[in-house]
C-alpha positions as CSV (number, residue, x, y, z in Angstrom):
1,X,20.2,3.4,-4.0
2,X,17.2,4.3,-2.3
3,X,14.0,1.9,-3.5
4,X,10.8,4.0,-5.0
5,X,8.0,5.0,-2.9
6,X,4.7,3.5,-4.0
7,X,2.1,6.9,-3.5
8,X,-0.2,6.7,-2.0
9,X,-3.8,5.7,-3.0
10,X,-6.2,3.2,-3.9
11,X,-3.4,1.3,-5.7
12,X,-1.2,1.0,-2.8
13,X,-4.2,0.7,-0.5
14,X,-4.9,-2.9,-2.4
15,X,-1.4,-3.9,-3.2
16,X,-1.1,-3.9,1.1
17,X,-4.0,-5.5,1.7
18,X,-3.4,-8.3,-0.8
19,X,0.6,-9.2,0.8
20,X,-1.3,-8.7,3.8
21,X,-3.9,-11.3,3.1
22,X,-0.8,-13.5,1.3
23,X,0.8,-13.6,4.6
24,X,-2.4,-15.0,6.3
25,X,-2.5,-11.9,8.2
26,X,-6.1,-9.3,8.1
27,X,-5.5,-5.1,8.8
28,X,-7.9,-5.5,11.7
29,X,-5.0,-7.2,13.5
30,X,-2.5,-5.4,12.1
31,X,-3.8,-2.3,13.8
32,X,-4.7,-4.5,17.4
33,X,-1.7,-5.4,17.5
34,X,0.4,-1.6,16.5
35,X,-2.4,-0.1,18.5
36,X,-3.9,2.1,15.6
37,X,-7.2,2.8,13.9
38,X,-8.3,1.0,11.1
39,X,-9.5,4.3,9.5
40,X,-6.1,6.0,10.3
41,X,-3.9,3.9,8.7
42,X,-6.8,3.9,5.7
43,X,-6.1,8.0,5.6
44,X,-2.2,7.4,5.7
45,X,-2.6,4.4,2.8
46,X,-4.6,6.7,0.7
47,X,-2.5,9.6,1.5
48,X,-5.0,12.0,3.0
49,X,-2.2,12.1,6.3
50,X,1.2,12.6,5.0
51,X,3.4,13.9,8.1
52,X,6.0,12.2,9.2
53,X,4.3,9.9,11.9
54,X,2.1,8.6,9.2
55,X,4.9,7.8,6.9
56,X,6.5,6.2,9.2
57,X,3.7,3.8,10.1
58,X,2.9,3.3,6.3
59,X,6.4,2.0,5.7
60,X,6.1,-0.3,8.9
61,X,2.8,-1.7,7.5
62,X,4.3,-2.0,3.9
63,X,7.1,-3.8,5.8
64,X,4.8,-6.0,7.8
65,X,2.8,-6.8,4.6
66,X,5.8,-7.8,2.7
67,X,7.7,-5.1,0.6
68,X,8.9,-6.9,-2.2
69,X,5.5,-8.0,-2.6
70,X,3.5,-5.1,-2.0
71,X,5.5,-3.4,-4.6
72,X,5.2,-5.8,-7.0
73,X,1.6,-5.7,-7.2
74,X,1.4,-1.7,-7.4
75,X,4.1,-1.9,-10.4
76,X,1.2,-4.8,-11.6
77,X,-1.5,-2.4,-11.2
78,X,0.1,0.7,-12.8
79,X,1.7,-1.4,-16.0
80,X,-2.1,-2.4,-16.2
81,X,-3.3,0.4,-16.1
82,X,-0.4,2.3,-18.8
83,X,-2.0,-0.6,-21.2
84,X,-5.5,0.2,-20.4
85,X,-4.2,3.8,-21.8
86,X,-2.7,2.8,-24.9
87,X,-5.7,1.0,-26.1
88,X,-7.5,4.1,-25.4
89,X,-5.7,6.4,-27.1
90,X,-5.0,4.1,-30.3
């Protein structure tokens, strides 16, 4: 079974940068070291690149940040934000 795909955006953008951070490690130096822009990966994070070469990279920095974790705090961020929705519309 293949695992869901976070999309990309602001959600996913944070939920990287958190494992990121939990691993002690900052996107500056993930980009150094993978030799890519710090705006770039931003675009492919966010989704405003979506070819191939730039889902490939986002899946090696979701990877280098920590999967399990990364997805855990998007599913955090979107079951906060389904309850934001149902107070709203109550």
């Amino acid at each position: 079974m293949k695992l869901p795909q976070p999309s990309p955006g602001k959600w996913l953008h944070e939920a990287i940068m958190g494992a990121l951070k939990g691993r002690g490690l900052s996107l500056a130096t993930w980009c150094d070291d993978n030799e890519i822009g710090r705006q770039t990966i931003r675009s492919y994070t966010c989704g405003v690149n979506a070819g191939p070469r730039s889902e490939e990279l986002l899946n090696k920095l979701i990877d280098d940040a920590g999967r399990e974790t990364v997805l855990s705090m998007y599913q955090h961020r979107l079951l906060q934000q389904a309850e934001e929705f149902k107070r709203w519309a109550a």
